[in-house]
C-alpha positions in Angstrom: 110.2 2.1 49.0 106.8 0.9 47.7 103.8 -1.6 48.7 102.4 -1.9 52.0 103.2 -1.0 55.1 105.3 -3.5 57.7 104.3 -3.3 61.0 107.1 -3.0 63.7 107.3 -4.6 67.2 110.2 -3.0 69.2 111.9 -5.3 72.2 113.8 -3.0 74.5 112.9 1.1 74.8 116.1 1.8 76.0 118.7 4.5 74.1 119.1 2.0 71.1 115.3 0.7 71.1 114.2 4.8 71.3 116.4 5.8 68.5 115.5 2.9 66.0 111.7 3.6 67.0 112.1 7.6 66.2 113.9 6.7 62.4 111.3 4.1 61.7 108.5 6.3 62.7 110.0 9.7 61.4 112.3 8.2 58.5 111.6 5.0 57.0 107.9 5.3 55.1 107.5 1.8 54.4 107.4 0.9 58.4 104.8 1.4 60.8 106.4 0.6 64.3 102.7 -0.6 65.8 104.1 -2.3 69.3 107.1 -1.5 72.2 107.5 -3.7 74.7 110.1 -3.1 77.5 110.9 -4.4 81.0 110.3 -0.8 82.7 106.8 -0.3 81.7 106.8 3.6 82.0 109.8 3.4 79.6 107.9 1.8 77.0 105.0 3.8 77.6 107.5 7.5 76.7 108.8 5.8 73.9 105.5 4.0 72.3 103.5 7.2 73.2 106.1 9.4 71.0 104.9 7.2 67.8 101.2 6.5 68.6 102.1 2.4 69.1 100.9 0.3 71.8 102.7 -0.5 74.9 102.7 -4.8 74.8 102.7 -6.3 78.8 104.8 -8.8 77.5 107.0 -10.5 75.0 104.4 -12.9 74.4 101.6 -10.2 73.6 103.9 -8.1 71.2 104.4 -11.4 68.8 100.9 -12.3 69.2 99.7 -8.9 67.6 98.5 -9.8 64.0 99.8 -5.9 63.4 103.5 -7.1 64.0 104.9 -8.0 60.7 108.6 -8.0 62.3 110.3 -7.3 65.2 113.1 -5.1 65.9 115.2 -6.6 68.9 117.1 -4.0 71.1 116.9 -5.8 74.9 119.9 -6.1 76.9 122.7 -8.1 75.0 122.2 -11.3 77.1 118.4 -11.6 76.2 119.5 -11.1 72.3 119.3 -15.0 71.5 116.2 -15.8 73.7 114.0 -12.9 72.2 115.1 -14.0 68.4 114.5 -17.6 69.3 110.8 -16.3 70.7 110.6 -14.2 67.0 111.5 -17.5 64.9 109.1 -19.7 66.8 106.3 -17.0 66.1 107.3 -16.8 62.5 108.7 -13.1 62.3 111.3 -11.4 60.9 114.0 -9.9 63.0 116.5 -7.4 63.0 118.6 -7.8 66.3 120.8 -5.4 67.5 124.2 -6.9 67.9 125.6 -9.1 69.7 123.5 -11.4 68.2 123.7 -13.5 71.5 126.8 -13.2 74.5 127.6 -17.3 74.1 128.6 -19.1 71.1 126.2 -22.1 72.0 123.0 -19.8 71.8 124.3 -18.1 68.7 124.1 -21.4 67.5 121.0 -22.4 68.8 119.9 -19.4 66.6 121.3 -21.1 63.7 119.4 -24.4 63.8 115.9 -22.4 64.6 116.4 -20.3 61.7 117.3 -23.5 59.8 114.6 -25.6 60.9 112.5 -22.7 59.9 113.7 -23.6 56.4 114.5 -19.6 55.6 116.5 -16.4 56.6 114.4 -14.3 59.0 117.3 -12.8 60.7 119.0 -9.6 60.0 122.1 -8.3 62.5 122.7 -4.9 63.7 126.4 -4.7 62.1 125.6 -1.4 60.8 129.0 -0.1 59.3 128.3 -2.9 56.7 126.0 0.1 55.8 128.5 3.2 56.2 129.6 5.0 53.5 133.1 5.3 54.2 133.4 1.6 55.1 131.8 0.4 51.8 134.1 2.6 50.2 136.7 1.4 51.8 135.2 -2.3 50.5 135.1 -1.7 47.2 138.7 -0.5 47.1 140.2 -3.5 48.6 138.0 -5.3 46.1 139.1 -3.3 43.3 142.7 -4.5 44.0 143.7 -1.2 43.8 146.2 -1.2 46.5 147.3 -5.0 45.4 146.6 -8.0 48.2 146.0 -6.8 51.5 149.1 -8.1 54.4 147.8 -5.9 57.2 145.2 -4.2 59.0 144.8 -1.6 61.8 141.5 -0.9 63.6 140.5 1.6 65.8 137.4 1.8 68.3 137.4 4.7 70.7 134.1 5.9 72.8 134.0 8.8 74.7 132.7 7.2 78.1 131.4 3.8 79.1 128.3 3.5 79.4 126.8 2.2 83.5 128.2 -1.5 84.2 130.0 -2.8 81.7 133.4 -5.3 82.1 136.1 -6.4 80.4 134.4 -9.0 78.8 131.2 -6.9 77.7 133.6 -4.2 76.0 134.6 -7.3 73.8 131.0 -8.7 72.5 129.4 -4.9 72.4 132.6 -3.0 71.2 135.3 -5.2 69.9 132.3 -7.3 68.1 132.3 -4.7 65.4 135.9 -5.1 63.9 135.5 -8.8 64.4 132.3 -8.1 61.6 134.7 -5.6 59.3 137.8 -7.4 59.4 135.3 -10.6 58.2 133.8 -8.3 55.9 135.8 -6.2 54.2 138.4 -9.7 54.0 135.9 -12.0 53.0 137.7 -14.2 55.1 137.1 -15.9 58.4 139.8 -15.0 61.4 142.2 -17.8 62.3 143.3 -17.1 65.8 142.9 -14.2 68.3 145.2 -12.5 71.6 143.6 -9.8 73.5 145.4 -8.5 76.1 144.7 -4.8 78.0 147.1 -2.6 79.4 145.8 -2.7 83.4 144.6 -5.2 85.7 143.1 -2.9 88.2 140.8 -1.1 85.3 137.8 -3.5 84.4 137.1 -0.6 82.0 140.7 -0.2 80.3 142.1 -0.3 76.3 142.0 -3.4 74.9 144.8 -4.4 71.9 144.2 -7.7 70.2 145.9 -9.4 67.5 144.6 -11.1 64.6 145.5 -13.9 62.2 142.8 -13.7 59.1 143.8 -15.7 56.5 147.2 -14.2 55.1 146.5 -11.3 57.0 147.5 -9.4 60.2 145.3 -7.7 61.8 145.3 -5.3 65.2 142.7 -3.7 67.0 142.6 -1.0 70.0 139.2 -0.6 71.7 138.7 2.1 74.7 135.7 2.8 76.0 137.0 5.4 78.0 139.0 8.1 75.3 137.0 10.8 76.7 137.9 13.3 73.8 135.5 11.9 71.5 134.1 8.9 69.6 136.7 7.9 66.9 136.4 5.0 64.8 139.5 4.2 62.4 140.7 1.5 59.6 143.9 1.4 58.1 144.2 -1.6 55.0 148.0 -1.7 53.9 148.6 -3.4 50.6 151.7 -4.8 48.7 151.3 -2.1 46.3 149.2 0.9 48.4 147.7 1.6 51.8 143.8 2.6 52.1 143.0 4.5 54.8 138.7 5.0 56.3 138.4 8.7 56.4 136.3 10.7 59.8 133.3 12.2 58.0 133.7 15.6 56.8 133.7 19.0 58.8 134.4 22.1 59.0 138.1 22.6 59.7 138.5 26.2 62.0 141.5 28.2 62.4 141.3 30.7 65.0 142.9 32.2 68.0 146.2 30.2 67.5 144.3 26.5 67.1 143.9 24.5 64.4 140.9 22.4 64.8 138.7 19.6 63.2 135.6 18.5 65.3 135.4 15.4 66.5 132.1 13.2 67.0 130.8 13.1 70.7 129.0 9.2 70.0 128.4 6.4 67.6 124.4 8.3 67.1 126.2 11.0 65.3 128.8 9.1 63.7 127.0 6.7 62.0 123.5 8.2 61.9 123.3 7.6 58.3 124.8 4.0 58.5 121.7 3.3 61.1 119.2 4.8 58.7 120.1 3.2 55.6 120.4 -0.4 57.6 116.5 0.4 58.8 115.4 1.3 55.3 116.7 -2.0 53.7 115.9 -4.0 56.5 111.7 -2.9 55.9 112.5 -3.3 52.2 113.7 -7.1 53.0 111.1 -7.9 55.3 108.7 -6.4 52.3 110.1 -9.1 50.1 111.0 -11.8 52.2 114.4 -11.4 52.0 117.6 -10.6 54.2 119.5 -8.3 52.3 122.2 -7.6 55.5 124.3 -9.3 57.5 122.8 -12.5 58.7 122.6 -14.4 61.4 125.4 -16.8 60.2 127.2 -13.2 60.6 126.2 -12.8 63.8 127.1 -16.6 64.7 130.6 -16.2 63.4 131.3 -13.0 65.1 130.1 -14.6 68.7 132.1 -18.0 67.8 135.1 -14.9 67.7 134.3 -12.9 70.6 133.8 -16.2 72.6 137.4 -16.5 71.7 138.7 -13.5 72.8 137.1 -13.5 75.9 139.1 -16.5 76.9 142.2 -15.0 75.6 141.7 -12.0 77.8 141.0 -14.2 80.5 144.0 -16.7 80.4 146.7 -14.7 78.3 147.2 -17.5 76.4 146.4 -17.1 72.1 143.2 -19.0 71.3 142.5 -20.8 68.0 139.3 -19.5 66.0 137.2 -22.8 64.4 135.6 -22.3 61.6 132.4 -24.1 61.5 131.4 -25.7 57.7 128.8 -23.1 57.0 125.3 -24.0 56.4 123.9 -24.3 52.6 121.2 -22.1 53.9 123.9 -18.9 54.0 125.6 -20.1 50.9 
């Protein structure tokens, strides 16, 4: 990258906000994060301190800062729409972590700001779009090598939960990222959706859902909870071949008796490289006023999704998907 600098406001110092802050300061020359604003002040102080930016009281203050080119949005999931919708009325570009919003209504309401607006501004966290094994995985679906895709299995597996979450969260902060590859790696939009999970005591347990996509089927097992490691799978099976997303590569040991590959402890080390290259064109975008990633209309369709399968884990019952005419600004 080339050109000037873009100044960075960060929203949320948490694990996520910390991590995009140390790439963008230590990895991505074109950015200069300048601003960190967080809800636990001493929080935003570690984090801004570590990267010579200043700690903003507020919301308010961090988009006020003439420094702050564009924001980078990693707040708790529910504040997601009300901090972009704050970013859009200041005029900055945005790169929000996903769930781009937890209710389809202010996903939209993200829609019609950004419209209004009269241009893209908004960039979604759906970082695998970035992954090489998942854009490989793209390309041969697109290359027809294994003929026209009839089914799909995806796999989503986390080592522990992380403090809090529910049945419903593991569906818009887990689940929500094969709701973005199936979409994706389709280019079609999903038809209907039936999540059910394997335990009504366990708030916390596996969660298999079922997908229509077109002339597709599609399943997808999410734990939060596999303890043995984070593992992240996609199986494509064609008429004529089956295409298969690959762990990243290690160092296979044989000793003492055991045959062993390692397997990655989180989604930091899995898809470090996805999270870096997403950053890098993200700063390039905002450089030339464009949105090169997924876009909000992405991260509209995926809530209109998840919204969906919340109420079919709720009620049991298979829920219809509507597919909203989309907009001629993300034609």
């Amino acid at each position: 990258m080339t050109g000037r600098r873009i100044g960075i406001g960060v929203i949320g110092a948490g694990a996520m906000g910390a991590y995009h802050v140390n790439a963008l300061a230590g990895s991505v020359p074109g950015a200069e994060v300048v601003a960190v604003h967080d809800a636990d002040w001493e929080r935003a102080g570690h984090v801004a301190t570590a990267c010579g930016a200043t700690v903003m009281e507020s919301v308010e203050a961090l988009l006020g800062d003439v420094r702050v080119e564009a924001v980078l949005v990693a707040s708790p999931d529910p504040t997601h729409a009300e901090m972009v919708l704050a970013c859009l009325a200041a005029e900055k570009s945005v790169l929000c972590e996903k769930p781009l919003a937890t209710d389809p209504d202010d996903a939209r309401r993200v829609i019609d700001a950004e419209i209004a607006g009269g241009r893209k501004r908004v960039q979604v966290g759906f970082m695998r779009r970035y992954d090489p094994g998942f854009t490989e995985l793209k390309a041969t679906l697109d290359s027809g090598a294994i003929g026209a895709p009839r089914v799909v299995h995806c796999v989503h597996r986390n080592r522990s939960p992380y403090p809090g979450i529910t049945a419903t969260a593991i569906v818009r902060n887990s689940m929500i990222h094969e709701l973005d590859v199936l979409r994706w790696i389709l280019g079609a939009e999903i038809t209907s959706i039936d999540v059910q999970t394997g335990t009504s005591v366990d708030p916390q347990g596996p969660q298999l859902a079922t997908i229509r996509i077109g002339e597709v089927l599609a399943s997808i097992e999410v734990s939060v909870n596999a303890r043995y490691g984070y593992d992240v799978r996609c199986e494509v099976v064609g008429d004529c071949g089956t295409a298969t997303l690959l762990a990243p590569s290690a160092v296979r040991t044989q000793i003492a008796g055991v045959d062993a590959v390692p397997i990655t402890p989180g989604f930091v080390a899995r898809f470090g490289a996805a999270y870096l290259a997403q950053l890098r064109d993200w700063v390039e975008g905002v450089r030339t006023g464009t949105v090169r990633g997924p876009t909000a209309w992405d991260g509209f369709m995926a809530e209109l999704v998840a919204g969906s399968a919340v109420e079919a884990l709720g009620t049991g019952v298979r829920q219809q998907v509507w597919s909203p005419e989309r907009p001629a600004l993300y034609a």
